[in-house]
MARBA-3410 file (N, C-alpha, C, O; in Angstrom, 1 decimal):
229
0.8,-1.2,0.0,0.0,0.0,0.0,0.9,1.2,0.0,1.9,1.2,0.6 ~ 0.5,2.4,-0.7,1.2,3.5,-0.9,1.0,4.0,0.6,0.0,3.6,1.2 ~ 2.2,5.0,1.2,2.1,5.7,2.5,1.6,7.3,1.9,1.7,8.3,2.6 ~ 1.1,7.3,0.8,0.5,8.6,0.3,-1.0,8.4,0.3,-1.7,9.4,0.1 ~ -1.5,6.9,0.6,-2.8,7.5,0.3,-3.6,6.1,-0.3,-3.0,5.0,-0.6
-4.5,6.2,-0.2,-5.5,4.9,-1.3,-6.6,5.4,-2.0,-7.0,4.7,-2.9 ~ -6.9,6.3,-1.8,-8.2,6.8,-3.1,-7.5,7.5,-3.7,-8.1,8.6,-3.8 ~ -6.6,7.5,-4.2,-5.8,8.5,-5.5,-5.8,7.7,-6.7,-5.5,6.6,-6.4 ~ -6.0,8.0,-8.2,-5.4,7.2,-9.2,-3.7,6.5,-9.0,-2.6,7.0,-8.7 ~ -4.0,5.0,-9.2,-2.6,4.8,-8.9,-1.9,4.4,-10.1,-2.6,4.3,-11.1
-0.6,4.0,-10.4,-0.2,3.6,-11.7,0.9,2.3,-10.8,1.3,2.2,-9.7 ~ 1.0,1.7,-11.8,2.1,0.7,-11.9,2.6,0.8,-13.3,2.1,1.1,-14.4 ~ 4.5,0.2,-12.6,5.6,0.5,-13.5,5.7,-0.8,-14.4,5.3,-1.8,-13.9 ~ 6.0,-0.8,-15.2,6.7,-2.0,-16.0,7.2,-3.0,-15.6,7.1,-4.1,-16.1 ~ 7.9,-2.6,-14.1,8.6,-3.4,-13.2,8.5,-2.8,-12.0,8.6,-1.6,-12.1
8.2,-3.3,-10.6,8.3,-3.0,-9.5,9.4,-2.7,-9.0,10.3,-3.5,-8.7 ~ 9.6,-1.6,-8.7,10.7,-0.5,-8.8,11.5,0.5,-9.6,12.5,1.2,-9.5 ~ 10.4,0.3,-10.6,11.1,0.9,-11.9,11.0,1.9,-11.8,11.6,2.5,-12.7 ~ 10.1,3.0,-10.8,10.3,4.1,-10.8,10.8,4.7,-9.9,11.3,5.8,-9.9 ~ 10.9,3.9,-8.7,12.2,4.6,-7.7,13.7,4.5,-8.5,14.5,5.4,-8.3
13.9,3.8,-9.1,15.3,3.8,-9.9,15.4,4.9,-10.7,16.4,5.6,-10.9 ~ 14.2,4.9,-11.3,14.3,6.4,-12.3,14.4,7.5,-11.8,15.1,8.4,-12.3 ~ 13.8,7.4,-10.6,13.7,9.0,-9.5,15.2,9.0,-9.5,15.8,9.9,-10.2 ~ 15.9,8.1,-8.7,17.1,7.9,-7.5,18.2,8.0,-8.8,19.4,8.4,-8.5 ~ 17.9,7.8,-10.0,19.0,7.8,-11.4,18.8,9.3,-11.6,19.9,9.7,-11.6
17.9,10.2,-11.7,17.3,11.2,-12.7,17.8,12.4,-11.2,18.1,13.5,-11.7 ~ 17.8,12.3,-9.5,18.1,13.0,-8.6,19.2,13.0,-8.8,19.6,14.1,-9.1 ~ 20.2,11.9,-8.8,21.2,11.8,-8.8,22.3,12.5,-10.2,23.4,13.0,-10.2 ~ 21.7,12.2,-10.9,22.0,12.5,-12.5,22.1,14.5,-12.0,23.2,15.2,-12.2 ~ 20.8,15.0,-11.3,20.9,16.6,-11.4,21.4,17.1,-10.2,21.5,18.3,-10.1
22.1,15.8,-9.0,22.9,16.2,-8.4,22.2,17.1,-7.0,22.6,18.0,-6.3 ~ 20.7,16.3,-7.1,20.0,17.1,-6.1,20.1,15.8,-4.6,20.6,14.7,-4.6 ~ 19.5,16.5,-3.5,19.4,15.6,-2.5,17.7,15.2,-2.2,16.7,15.8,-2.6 ~ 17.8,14.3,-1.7,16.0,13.7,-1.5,15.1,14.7,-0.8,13.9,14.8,-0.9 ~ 15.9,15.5,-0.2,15.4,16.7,0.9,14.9,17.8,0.0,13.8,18.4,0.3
15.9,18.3,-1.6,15.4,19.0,-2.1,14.1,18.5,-2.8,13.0,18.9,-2.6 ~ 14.4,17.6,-3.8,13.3,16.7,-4.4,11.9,16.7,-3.8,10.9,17.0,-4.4 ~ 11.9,16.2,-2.3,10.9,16.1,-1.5,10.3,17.6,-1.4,9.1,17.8,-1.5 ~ 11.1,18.5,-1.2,10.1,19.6,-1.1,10.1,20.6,-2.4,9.6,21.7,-2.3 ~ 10.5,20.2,-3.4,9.7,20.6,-4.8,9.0,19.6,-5.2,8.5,19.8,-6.3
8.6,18.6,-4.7,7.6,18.0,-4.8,6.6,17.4,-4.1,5.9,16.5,-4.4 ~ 6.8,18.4,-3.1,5.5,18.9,-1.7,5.2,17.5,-1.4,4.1,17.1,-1.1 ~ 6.6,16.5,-1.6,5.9,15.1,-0.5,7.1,14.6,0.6,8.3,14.9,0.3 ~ 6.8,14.1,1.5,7.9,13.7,2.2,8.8,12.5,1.8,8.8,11.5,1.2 ~ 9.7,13.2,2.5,11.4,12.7,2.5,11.0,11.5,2.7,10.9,10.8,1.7
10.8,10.9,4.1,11.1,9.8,4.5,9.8,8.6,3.2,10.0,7.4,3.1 ~ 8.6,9.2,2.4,8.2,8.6,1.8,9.2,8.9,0.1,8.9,8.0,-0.7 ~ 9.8,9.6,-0.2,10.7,9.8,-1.1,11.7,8.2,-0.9,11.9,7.3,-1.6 ~ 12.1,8.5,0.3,13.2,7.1,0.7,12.7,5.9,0.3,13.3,4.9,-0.2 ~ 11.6,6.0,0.7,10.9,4.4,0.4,10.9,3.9,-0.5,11.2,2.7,-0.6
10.4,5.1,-1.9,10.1,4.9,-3.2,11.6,4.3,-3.4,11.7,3.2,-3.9 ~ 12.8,5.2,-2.9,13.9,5.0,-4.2,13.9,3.3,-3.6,14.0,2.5,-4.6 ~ 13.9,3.0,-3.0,14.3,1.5,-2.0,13.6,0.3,-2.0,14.2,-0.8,-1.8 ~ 12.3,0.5,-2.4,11.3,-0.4,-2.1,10.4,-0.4,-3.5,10.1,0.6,-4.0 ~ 10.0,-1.7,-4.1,9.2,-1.9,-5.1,8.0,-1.5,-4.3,7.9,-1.7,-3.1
6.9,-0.8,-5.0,5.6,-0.1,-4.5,4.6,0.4,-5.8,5.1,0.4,-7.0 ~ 3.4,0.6,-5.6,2.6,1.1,-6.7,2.6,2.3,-5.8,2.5,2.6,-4.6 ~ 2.8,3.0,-7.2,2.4,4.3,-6.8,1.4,5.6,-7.7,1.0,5.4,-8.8 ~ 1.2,6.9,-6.7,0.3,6.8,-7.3,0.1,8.2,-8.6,0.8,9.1,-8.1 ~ -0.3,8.5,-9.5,-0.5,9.0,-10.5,0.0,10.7,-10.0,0.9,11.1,-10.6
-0.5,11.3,-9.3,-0.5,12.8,-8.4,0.9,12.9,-8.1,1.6,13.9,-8.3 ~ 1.4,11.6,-7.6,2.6,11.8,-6.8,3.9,11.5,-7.7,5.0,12.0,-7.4 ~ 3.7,10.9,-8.7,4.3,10.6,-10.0,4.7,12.1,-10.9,5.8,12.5,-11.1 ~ 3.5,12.7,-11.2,3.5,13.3,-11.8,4.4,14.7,-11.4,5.3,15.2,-12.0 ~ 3.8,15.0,-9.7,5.3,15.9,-8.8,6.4,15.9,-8.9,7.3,16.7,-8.8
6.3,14.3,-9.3,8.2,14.3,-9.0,8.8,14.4,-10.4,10.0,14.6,-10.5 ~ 7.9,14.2,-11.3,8.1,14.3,-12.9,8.7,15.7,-12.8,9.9,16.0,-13.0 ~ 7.6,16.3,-12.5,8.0,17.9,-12.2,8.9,18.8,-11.7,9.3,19.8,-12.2 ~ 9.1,18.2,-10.5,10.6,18.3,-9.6,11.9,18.2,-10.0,12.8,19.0,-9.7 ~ 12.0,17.0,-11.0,13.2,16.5,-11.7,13.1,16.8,-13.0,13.7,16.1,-13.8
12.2,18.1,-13.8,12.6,18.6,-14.7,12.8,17.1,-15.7,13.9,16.7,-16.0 ~ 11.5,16.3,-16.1,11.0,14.9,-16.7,10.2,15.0,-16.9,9.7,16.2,-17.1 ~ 9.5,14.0,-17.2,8.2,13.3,-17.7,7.6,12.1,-16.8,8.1,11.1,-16.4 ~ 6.3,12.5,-16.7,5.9,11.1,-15.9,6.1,10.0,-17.2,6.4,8.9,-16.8 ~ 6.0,10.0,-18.0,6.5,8.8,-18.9,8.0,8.4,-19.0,8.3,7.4,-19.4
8.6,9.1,-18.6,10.0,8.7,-18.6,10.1,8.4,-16.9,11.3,8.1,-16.7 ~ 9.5,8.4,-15.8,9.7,7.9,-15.0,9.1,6.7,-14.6,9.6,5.9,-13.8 ~ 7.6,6.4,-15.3,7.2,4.8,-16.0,7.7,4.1,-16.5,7.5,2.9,-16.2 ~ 8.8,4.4,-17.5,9.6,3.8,-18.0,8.5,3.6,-19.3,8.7,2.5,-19.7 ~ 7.6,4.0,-19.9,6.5,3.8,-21.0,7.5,4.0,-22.3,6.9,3.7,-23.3
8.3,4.4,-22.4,8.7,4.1,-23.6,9.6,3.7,-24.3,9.8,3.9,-25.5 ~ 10.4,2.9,-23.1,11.6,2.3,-23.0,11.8,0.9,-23.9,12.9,0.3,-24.1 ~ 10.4,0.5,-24.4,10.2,-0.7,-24.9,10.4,-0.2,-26.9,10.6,-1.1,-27.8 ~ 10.3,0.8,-27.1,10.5,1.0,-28.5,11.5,2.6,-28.7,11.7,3.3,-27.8 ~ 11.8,2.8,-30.0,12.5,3.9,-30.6,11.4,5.5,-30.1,10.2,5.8,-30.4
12.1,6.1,-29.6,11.3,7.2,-29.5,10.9,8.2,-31.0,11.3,8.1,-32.2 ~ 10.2,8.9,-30.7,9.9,10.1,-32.2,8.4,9.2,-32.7,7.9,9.9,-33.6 ~ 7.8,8.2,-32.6,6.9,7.4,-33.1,5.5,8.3,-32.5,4.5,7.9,-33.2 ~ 5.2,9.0,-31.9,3.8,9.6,-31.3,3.6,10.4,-32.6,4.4,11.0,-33.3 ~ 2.2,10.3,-32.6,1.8,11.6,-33.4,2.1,12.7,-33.4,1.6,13.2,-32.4
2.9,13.9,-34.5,2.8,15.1,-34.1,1.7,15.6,-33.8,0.5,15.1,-34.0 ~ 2.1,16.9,-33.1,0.7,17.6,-32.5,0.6,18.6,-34.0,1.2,18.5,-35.1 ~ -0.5,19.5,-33.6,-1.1,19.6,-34.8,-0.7,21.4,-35.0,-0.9,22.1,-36.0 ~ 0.0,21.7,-33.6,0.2,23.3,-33.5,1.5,23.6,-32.8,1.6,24.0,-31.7 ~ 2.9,23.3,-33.9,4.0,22.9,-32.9,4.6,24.3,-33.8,4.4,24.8,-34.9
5.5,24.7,-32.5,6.3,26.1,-32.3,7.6,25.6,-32.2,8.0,24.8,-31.3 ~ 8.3,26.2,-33.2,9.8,26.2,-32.8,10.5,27.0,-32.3,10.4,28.2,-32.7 ~ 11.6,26.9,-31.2,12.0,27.9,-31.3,13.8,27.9,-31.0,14.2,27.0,-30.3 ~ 14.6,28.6,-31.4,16.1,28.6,-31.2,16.7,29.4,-30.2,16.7,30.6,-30.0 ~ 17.4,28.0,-29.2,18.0,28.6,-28.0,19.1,29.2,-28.0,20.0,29.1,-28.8
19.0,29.8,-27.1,20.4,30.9,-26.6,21.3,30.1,-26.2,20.9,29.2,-25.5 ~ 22.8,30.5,-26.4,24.0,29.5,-26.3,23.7,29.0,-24.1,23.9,27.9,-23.6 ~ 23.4,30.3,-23.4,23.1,29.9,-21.9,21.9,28.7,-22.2,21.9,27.5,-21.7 ~ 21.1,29.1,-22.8,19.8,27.7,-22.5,20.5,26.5,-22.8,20.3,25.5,-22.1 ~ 21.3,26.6,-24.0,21.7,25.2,-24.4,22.3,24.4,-23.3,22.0,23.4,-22.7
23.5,25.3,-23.1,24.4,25.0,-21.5,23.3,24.1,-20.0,23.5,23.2,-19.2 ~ 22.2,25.3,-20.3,21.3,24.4,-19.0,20.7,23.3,-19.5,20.3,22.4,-18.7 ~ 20.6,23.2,-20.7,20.1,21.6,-21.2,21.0,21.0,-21.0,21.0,20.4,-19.9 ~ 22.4,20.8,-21.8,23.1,19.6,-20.8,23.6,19.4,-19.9,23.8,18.3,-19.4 ~ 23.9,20.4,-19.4,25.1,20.5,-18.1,24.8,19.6,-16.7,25.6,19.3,-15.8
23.7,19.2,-16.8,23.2,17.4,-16.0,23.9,16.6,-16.4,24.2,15.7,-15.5 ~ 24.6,16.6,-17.6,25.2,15.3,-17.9,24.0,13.9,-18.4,22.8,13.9,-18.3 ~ 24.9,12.9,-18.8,24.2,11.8,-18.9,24.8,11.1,-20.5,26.0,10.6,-20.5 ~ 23.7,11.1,-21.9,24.2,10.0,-22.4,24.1,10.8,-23.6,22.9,11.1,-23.8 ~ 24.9,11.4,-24.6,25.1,12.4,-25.8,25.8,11.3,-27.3,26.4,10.3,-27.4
25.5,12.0,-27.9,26.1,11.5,-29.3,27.3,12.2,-30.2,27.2,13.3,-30.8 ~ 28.4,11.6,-30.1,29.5,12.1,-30.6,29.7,11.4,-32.2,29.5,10.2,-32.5 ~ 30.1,12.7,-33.2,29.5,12.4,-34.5,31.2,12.7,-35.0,31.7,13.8,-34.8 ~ 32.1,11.4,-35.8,33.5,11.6,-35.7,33.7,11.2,-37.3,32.9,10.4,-37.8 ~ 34.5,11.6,-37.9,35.1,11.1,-39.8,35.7,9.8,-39.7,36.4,9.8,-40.7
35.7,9.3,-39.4,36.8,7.8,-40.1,37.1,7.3,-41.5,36.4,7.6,-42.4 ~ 37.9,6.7,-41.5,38.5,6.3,-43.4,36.9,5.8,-43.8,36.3,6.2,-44.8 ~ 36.3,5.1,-43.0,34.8,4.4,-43.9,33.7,5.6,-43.9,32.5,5.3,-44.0 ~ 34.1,6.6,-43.8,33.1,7.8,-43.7,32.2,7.8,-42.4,32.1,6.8,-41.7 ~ 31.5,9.2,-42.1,30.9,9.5,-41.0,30.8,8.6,-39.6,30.9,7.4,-40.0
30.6,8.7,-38.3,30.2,7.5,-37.4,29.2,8.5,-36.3,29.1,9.7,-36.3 ~ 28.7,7.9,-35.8,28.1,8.5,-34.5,27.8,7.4,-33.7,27.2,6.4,-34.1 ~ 28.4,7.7,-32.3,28.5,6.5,-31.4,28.2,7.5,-29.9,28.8,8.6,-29.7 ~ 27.1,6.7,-29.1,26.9,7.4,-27.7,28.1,7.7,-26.5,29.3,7.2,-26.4 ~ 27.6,8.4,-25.8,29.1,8.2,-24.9,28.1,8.8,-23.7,27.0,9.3,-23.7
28.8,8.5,-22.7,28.4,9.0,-21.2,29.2,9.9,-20.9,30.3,9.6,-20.6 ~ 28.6,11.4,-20.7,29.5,13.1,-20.7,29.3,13.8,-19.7,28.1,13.9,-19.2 ~ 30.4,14.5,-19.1,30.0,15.5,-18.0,30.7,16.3,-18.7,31.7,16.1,-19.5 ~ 29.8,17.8,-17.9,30.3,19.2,-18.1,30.9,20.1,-17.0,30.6,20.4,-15.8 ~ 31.9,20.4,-17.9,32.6,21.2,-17.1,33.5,22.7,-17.7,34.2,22.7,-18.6
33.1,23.9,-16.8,33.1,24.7,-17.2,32.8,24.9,-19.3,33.5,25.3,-20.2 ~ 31.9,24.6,-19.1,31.0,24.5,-20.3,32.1,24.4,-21.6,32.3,25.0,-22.6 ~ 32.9,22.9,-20.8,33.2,22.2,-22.4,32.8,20.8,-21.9,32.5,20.5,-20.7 ~ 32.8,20.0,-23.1,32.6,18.4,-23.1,33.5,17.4,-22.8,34.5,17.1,-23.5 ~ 33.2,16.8,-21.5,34.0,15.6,-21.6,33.8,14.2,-21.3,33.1,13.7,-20.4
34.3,13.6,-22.1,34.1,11.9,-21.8,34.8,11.3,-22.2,35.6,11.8,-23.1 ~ 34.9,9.5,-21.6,35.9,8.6,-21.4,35.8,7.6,-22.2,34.8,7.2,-22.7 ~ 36.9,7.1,-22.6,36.6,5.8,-23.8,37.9,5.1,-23.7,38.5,5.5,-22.7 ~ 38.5,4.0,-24.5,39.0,3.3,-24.3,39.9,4.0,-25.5,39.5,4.7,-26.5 ~ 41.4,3.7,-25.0,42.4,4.1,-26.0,42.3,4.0,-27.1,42.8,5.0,-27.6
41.6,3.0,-28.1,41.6,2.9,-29.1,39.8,2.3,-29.7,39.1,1.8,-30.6 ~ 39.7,2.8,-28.9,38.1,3.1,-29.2,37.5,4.0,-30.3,38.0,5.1,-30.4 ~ 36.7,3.8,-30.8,36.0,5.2,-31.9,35.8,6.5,-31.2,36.0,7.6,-31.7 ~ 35.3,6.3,-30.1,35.0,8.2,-29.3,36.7,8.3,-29.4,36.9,9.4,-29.9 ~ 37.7,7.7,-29.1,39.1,8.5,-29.0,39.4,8.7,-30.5,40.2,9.6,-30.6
39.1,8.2,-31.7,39.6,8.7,-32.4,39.3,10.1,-33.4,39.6,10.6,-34.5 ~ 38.1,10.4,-31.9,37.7,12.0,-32.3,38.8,13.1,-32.2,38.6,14.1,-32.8 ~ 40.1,12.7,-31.3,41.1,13.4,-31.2,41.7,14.1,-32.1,42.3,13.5,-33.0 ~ 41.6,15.7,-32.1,42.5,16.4,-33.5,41.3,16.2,-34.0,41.6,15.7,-35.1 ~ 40.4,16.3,-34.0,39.3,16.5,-35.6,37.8,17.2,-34.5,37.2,17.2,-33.4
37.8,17.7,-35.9,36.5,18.9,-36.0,35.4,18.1,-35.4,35.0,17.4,-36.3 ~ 34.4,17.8,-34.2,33.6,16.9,-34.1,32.0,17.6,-33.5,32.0,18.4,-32.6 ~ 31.0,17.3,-34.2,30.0,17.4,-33.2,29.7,17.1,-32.3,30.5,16.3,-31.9 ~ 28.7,17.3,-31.4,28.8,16.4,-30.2,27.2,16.8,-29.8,27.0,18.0,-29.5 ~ 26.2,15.9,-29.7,24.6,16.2,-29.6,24.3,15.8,-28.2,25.1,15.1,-27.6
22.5,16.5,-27.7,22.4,15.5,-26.5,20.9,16.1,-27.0,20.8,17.2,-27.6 ~ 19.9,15.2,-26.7,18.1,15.5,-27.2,17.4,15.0,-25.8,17.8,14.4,-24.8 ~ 16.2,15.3,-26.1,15.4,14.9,-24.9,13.9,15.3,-25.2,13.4,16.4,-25.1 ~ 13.3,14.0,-25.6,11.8,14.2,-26.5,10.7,13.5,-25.3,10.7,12.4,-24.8 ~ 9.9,14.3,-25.3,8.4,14.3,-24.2,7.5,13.7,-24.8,6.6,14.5,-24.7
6.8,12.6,-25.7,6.0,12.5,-26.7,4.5,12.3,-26.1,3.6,11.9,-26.8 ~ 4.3,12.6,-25.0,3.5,13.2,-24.3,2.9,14.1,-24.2,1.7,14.1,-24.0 ~ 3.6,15.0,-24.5,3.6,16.5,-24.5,3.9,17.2,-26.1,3.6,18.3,-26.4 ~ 4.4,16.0,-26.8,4.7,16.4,-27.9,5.7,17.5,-28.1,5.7,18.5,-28.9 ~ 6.7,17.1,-27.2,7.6,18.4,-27.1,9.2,17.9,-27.1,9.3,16.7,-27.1
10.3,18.6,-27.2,11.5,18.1,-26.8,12.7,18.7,-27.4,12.5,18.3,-28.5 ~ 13.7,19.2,-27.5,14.7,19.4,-28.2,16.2,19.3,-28.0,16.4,18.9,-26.9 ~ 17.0,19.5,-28.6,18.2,18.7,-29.0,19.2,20.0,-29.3,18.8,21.1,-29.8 ~ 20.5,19.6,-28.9,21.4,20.9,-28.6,22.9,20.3,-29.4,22.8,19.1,-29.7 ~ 23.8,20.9,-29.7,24.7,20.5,-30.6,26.2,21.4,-30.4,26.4,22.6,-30.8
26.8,20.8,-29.9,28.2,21.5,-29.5,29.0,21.1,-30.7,29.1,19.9,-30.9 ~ 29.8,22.0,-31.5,31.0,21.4,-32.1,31.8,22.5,-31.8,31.4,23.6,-31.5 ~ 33.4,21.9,-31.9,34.6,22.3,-31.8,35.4,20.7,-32.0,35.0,19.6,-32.4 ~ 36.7,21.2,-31.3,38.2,20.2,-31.9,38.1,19.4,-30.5,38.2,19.9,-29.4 ~ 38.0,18.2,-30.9,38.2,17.2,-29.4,39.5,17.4,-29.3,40.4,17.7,-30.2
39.6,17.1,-28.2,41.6,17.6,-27.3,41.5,16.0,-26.4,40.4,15.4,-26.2 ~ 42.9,15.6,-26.0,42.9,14.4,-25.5,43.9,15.2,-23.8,45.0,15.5,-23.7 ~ 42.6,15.2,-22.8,43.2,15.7,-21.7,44.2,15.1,-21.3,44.1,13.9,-21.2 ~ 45.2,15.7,-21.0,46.0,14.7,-20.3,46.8,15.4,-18.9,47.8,14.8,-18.5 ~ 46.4,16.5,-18.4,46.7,17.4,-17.3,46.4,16.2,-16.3,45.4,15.4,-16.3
47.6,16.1,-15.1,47.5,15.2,-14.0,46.2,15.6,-13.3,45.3,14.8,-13.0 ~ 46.4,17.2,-13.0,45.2,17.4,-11.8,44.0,17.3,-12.4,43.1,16.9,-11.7 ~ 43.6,17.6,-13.8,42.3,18.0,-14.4,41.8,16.0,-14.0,40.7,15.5,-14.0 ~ 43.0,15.3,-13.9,42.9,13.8,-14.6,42.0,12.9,-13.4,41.1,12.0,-13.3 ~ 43.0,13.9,-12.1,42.8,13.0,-10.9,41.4,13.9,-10.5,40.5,13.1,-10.5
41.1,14.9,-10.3,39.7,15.6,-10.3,38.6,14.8,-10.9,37.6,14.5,-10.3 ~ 38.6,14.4,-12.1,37.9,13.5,-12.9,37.2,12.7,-12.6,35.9,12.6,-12.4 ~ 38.6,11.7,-12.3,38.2,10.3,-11.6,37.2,10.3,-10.1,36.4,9.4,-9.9 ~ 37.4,11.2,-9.4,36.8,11.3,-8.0,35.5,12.3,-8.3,34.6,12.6,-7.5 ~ 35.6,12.8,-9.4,33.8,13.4,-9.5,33.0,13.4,-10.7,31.8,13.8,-10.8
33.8,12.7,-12.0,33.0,12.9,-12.9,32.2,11.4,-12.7,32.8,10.4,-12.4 ~ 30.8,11.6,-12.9,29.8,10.6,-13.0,28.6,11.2,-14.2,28.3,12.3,-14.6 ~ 28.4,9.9,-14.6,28.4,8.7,-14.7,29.6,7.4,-15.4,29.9,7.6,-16.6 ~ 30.0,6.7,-15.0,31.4,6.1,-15.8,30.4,5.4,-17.3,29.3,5.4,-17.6 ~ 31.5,5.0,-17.8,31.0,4.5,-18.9,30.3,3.1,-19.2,30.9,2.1,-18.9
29.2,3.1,-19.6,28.3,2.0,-19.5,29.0,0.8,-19.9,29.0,-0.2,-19.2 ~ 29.8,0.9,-21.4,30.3,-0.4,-21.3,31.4,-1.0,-21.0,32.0,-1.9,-21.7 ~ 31.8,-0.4,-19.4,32.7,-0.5,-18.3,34.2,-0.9,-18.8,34.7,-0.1,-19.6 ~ 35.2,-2.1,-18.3,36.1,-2.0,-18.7,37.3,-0.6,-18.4,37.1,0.4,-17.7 ~ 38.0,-0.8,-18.9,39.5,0.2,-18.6,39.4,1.5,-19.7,40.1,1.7,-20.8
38.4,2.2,-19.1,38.5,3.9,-20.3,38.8,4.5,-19.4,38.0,4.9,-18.5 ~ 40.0,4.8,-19.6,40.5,6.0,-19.1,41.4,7.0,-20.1,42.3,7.7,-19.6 ~ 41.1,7.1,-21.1,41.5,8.2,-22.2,39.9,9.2,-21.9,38.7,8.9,-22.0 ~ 40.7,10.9,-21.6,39.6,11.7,-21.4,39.7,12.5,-22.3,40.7,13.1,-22.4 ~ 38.7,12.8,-23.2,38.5,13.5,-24.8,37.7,15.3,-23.9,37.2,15.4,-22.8
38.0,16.0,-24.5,37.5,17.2,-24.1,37.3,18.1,-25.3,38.0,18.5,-26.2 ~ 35.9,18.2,-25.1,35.4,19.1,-26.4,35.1,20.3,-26.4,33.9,20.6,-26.0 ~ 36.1,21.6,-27.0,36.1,23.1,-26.6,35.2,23.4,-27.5,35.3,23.0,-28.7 ~ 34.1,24.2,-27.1,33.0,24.6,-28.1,33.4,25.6,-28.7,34.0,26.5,-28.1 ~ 33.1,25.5,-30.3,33.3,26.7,-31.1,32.2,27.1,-31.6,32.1,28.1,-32.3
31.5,26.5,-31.3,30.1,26.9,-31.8,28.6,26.2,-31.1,28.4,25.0,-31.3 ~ 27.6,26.9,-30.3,26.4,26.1,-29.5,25.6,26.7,-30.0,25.3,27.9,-30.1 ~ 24.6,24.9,-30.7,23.4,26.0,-31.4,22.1,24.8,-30.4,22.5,23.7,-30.0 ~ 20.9,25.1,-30.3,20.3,24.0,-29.9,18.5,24.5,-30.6,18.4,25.4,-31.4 ~ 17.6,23.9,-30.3,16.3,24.5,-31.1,15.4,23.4,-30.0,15.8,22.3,-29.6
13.9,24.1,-29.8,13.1,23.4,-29.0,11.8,23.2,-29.8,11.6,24.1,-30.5 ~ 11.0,22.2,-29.7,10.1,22.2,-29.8,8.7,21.9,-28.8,8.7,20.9,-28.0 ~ 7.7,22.8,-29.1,6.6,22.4,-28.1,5.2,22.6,-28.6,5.2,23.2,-29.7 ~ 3.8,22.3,-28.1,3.1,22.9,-28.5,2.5,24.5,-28.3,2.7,25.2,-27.4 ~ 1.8,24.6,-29.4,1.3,26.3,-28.8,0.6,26.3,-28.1,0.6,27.3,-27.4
-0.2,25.2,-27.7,-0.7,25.6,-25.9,0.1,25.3,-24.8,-0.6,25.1,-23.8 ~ 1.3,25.2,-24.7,2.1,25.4,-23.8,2.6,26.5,-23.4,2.7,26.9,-22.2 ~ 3.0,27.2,-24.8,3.1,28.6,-24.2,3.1,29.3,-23.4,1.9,29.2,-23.2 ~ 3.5,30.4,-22.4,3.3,31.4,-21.1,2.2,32.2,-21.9,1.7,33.2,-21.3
END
């Protein structure tokens, strides 16, 4: 039984606990504490704890706050669309574009998490994900010495991160290019190791750190016109 309540709409996750993991991944990801979370999302802490810890149904009201809180989606804290390719929802019928300012782009990724690095090789073009943190608003991330993200080194590269609501019918996508540099500063190296998160998903020994000086931030949003202020 939920400690929020029993006559509320409730939902269940795909998996039992699939949404405290999403909370405790997506807090953790923005670097907030449960205390903040809990009170941008006007519920208690000690029931915040439970969620991240304990498989529970929970319920739709309370979902949706913390959607809110963590700057998400209650569908992306369901995990609803984790089972197929996103972009498949219907467009909406009254969608507004609009182009961000080099600071907005910055506050889109500067969470970190999982971006697309777009590199030349002899067989032409590649784009392969990587797991990136920001710092003082350049790019960085880890790969294996002889990996494809390192042989962005010395070359002109893109470097994307997106985030689509198909809920909301909204979402947009930000795009850093400049020259990947191959860090190799002791202190920048050892600072790194002791705070940059998330490590690299497909684990193993990456410790070559690629750093991408922007020469140029462009990003563009989309939403509908009844969203609008």
């Amino acid at each position: 039984m939920s400690t929020e309540g029993t006559h509320k709409a409730q939902a269940r996750p795909g998996h039992p606990g699939d949404v405290g993991r999403r909370v405790s991944h997506r807090r953790r990801q923005l670097g907030l504490s449960r205390e903040e979370v809990a009170a941008r999302a006007g519920i208690a802490v000690t029931y915040l704890e439970h969620l991240e810890s304990q498989p529970d149904v929970v319920e739709l009201e309370t979902i949706t706050k913390l959607a809110d809180a963590l700057g998400t989606s209650m569908w992306y804290l369901l995990g609803a669309s984790a089972p197929r390719p996103p972009g498949q929802a219907a467009p909406t019928s009254t969608p507004v574009l609009e182009d961000l300012e080099p600071s907005q782009c910055w506050a889109k990724v500067t969470p970190g998490g999982v971006g697309r690095i777009a590199v030349s090789t002899p067989d032409g073009p590649r784009v392969v994900p990587v797991n990136y943190h920001v710092l003082d608003e350049t790019i960085l991330y880890r790969t294996a010495a002889h990996g494809l993200p390192a042989s962005a080194i010395g070359q002109q590269v893109a470097f994307e991160v997106d985030q689509l609501d198909e809920a909301l019918s909204s979402g947009w996508s930000v795009v850093v290019a400049g020259i990947a540099e191959h860090l190799t500063d002791p202190e920048a190296l050892e600072w790194l190791a002791e705070h940059a998160d998330p490590g690299p998903w497909a684990g193993g020994t990456r410790q070559t750190w690629v750093r991408i000086s922007p020469q140029r931030v462009t990003g563009r949003l989309i939403r509908t016109a009844d969203l609008l202020p």
